[in-house]
VEXDREN-2710 file (C-alpha; in Angstrom, 1 decimal):
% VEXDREN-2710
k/r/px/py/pz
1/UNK/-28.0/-3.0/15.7
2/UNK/-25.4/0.3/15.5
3/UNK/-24.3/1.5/11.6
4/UNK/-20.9/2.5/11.3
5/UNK/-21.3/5.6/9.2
6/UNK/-18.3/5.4/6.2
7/UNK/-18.4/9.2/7.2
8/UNK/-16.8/8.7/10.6
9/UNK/-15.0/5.5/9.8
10/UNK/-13.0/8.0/6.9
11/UNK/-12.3/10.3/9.2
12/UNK/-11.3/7.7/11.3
13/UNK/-8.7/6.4/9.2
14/UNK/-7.4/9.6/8.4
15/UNK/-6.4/10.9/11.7
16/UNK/-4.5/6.6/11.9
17/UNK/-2.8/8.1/9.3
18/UNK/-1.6/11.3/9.8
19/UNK/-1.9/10.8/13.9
20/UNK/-3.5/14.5/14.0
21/UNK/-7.0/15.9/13.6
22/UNK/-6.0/18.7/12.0
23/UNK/-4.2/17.5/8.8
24/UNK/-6.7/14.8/8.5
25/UNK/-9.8/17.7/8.5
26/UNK/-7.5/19.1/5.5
27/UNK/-7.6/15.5/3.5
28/UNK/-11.4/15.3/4.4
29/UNK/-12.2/19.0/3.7
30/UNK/-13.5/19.3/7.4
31/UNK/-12.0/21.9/9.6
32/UNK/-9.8/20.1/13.1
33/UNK/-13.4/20.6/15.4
34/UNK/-15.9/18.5/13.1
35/UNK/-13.0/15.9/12.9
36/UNK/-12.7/15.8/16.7
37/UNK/-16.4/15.5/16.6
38/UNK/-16.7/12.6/14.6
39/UNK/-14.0/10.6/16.2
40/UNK/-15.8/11.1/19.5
41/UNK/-19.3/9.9/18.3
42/UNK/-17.5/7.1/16.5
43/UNK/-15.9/6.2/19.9
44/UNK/-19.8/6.8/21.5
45/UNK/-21.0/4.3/19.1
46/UNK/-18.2/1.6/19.6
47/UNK/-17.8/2.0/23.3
48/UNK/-13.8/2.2/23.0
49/UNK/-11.1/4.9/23.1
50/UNK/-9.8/4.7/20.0
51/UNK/-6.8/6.7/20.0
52/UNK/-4.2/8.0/22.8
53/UNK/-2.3/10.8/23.1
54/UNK/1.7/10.7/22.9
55/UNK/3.6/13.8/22.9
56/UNK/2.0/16.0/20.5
57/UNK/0.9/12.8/18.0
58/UNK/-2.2/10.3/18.4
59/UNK/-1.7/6.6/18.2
60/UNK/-3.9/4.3/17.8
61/UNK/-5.5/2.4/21.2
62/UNK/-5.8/-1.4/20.9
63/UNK/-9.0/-1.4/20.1
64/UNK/-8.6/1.6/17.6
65/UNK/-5.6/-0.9/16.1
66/UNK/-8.8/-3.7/15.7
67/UNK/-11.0/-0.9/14.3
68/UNK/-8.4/0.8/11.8
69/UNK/-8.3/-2.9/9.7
70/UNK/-12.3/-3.5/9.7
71/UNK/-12.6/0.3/8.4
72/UNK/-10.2/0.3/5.1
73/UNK/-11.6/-2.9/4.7
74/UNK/-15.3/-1.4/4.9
75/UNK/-14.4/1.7/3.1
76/UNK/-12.3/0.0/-0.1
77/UNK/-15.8/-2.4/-0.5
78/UNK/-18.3/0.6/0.1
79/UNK/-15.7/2.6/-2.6
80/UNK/-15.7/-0.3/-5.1
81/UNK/-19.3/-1.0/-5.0
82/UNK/-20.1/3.0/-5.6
83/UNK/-17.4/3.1/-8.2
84/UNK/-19.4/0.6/-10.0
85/UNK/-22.3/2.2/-11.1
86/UNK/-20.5/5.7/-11.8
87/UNK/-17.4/4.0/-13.4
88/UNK/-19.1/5.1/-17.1
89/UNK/-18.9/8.7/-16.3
90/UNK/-14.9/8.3/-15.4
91/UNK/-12.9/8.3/-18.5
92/UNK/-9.1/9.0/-19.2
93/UNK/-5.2/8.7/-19.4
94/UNK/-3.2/8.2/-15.9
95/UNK/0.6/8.2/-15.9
96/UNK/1.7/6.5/-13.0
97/UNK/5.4/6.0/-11.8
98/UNK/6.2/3.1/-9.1
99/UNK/9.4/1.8/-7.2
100/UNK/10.3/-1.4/-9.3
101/UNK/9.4/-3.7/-6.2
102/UNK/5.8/-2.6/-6.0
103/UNK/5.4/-3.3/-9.7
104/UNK/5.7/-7.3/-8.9
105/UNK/3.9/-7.4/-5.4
106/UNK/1.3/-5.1/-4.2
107/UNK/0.2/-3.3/-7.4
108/UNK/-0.9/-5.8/-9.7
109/UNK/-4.0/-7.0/-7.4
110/UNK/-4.4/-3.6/-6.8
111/UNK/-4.9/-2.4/-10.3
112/UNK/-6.7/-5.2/-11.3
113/UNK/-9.2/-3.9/-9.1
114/UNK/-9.5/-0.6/-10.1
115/UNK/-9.3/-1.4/-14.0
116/UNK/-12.5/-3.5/-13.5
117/UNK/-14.2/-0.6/-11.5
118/UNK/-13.2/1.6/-14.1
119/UNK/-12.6/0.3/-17.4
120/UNK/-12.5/3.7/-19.5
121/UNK/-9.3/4.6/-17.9
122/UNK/-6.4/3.6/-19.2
123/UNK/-3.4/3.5/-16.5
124/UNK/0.5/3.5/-18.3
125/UNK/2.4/2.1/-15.7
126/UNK/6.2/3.2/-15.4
127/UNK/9.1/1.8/-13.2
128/UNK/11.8/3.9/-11.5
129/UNK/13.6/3.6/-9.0
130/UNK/12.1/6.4/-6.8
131/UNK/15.2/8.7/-6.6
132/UNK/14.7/9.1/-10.3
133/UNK/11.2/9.5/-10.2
134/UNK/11.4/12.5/-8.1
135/UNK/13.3/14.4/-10.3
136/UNK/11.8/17.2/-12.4
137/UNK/12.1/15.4/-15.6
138/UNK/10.6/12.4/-13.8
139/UNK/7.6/14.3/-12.2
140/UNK/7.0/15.9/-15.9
141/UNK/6.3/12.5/-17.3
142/UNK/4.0/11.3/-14.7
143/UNK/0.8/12.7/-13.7
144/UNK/0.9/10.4/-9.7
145/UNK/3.9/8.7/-8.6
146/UNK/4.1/6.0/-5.8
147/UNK/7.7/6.8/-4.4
148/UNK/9.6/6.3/-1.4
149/UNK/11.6/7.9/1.2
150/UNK/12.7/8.7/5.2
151/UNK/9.8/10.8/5.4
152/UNK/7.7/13.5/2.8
153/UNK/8.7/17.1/2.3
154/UNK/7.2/17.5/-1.1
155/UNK/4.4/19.9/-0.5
156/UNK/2.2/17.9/-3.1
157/UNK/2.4/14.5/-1.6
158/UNK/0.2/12.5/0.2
159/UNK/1.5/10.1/3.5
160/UNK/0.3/6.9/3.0
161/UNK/1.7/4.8/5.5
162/UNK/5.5/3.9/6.7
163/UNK/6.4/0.7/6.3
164/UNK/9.0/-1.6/8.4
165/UNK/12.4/-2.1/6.1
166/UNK/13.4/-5.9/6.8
167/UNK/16.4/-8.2/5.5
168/UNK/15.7/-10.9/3.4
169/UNK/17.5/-13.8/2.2
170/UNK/16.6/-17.2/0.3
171/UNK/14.5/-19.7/1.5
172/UNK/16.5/-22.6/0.1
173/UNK/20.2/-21.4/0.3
174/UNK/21.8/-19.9/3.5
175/UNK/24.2/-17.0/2.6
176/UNK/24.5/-15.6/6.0
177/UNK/27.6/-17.9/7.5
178/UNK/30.1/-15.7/5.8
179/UNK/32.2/-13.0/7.9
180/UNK/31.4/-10.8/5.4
181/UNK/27.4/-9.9/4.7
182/UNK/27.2/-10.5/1.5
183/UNK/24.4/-7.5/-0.8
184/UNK/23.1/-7.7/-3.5
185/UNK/21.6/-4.0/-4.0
186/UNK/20.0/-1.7/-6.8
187/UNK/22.0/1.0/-8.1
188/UNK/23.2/4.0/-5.7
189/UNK/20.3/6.6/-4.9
190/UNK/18.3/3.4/-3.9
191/UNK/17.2/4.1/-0.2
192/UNK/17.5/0.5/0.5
193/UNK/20.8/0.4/-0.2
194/UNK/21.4/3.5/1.8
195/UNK/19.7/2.2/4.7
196/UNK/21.5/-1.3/4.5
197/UNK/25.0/0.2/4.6
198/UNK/24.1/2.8/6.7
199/UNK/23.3/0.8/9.6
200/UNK/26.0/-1.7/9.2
201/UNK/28.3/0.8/9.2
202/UNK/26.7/2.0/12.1
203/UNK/26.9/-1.3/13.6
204/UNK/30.9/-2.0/12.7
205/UNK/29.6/-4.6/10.4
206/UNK/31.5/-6.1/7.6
207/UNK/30.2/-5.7/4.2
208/UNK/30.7/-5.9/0.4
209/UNK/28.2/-5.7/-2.5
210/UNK/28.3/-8.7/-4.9
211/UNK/25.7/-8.3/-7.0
212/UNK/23.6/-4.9/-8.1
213/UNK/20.7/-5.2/-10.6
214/UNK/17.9/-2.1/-10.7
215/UNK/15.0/-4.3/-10.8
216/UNK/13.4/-6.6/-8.0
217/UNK/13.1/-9.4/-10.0
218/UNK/17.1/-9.4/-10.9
219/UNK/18.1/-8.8/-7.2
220/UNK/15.1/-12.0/-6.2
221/UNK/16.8/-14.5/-8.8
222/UNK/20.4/-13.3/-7.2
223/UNK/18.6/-14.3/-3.6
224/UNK/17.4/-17.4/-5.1
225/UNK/21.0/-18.7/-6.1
226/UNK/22.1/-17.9/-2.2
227/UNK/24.3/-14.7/-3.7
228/UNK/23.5/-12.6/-0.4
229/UNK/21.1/-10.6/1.3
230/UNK/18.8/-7.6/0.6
231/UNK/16.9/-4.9/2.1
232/UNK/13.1/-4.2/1.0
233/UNK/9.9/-2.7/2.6
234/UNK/8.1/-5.6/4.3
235/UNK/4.7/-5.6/2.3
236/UNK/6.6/-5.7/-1.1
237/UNK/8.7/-9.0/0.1
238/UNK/7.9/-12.2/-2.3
239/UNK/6.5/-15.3/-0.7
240/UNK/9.5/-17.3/-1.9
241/UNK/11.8/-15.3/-0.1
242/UNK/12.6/-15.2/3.6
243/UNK/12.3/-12.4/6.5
244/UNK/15.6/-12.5/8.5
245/UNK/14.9/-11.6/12.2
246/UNK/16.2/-9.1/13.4
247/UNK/19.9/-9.3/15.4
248/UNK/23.3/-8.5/16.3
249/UNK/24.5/-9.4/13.1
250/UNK/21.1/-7.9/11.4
251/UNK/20.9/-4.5/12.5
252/UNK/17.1/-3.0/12.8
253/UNK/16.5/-0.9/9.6
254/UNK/14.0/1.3/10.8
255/UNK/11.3/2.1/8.7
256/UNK/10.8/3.9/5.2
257/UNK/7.8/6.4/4.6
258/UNK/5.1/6.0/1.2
259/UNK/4.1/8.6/-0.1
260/UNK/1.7/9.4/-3.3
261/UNK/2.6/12.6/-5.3
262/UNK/0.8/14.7/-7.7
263/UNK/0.9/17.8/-9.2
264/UNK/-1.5/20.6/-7.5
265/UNK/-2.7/21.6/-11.4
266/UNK/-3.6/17.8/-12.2
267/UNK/-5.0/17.5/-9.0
268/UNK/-8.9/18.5/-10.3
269/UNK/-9.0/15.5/-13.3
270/UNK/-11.5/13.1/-11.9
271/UNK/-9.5/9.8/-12.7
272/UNK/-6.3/11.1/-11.1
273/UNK/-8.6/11.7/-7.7
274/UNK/-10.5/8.0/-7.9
275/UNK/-7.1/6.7/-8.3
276/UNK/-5.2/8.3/-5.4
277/UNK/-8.0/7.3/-3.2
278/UNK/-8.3/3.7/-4.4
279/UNK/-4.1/3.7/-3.8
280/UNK/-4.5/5.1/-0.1
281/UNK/-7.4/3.1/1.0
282/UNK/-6.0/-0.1/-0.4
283/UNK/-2.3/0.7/1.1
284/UNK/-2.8/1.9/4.0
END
């Protein structure tokens, strides 16, 4: 029987990521050859192209698409089982700053996880929207934010993924009859709000915002009561509330990019590192 080595499967993963051999050698510390290498003896070893070229960017073949799930599924349980019997030499303080939204979906499984792989670190979780988290006073509080945005120029951040941006409404009460889309929004700066009346603008839509709150859970009970509609990234939407498809009337968002940052001199402290892997591979 073959052995995926969790060698090539990370290098695998990183080149999903950033669609190019040679930034991925840079995440990996391997130079844009040995990447290339790896990828080919992984595709020897699977019997499969894995990736295809478009342009000047890699993307992912169907069966590199099947592949990319079954390895950051095989790399977060090979990095939680190691984690567990080195967690007692990991010890420390991790400021970390999130977008509201991910407070109350994604990262509460997700830092569950790493708590119990490593319970000497004590992570102080603050919520932002992410326009204010990128400013300097918000960088200077936090030592890793989680933020958002149309795409990363922050020299110290690392692409995790970009994510579809989707309009969502209540399950139980229909807003969406009205002439005029009804939004219920977080404050301005929020790049779901931009997006939202950006591209109904765009579209010659009629609009007006009835309801603005900076946290999720505000703008999910204003969905609830049937106030209107929102915009969010699609991991981060709540089971109890409702993907609209995509229409005349529902304009395609596009997508929003996630991006981890850090600050090059806190970059070296051990529990920073474990947590900005455990955040990519678990995102991704």
């Amino acid at each position: 029987m073959k052995n995926l080595s969790m060698d090539l499967l990370r290098a695998f993963v990183s080149v999903a990521q950033f669609g190019s051999f040679t930034k991925a050698g840079e995440l990996i510390g391997r130079s844009q050859p040995a990447v290339t290498l790896k990828i080919k003896r992984l595709e020897q070893l699977v019997d499969e192209t894995l990736f295809t070229r478009t342009g000047k960017s890699l993307e992912l073949s169907e069966a590199g698409e099947s592949l990319y799930d079954y390895a950051n599924q095989i790399l977060a349980l090979n990095d939680l089982a190691v984690s567990q019997f080195s967690k007692s030499a990991v010890a420390g303080k991790v400021r970390l700053g999130i977008p509201s939204e991910f407070a109350t979906t994604l990262l509460p499984k997700i830092v569950s996880r790493f708590a119990k792989a490593y319970p000497n670190v004590t992570l102080e979780v603050n919520c932002e929207l992410s326009k204010h988290l990128l400013t300097k006073a918000g960088k200077a509080k936090h030592d890793l934010i989680l933020a958002l945005g149309d795409e990363s120029s922050d020299k110290n951040s690392d692409f995790i993924k970009n994510d579809d941006l989707v309009w969502v409404a209540s399950n139980a009460k229909n807003p969406l009859k009205v002439e005029v889309m009804p939004l219920i929004v977080a404050a301005e700066g929020c790049i779901y709000r931009q997006r939202a009346i950006q591209r109904l603008d765009r579209s010659e839509l009629p609009w007006q915002i009835v309801y603005t709150n900076p946290d999720l859970t505000g703008i999910q009970y204003a969905i609830q009561e049937g106030l209107g509609v929102t915009v969010l990234a699609k991991s981060t939407v709540p089971d109890n509330l409702q993907v609209i498809a995509q229409s005349p009337r529902f304009p395609d968002l596009g997508k929003v990019g996630i991006n981890l940052i850090c600050d090059t001199t806190k970059r070296g402290d051990q529990a920073i590192k474990l947590l900005i892997e455990f955040l990519k591979t678990s995102l991704a």
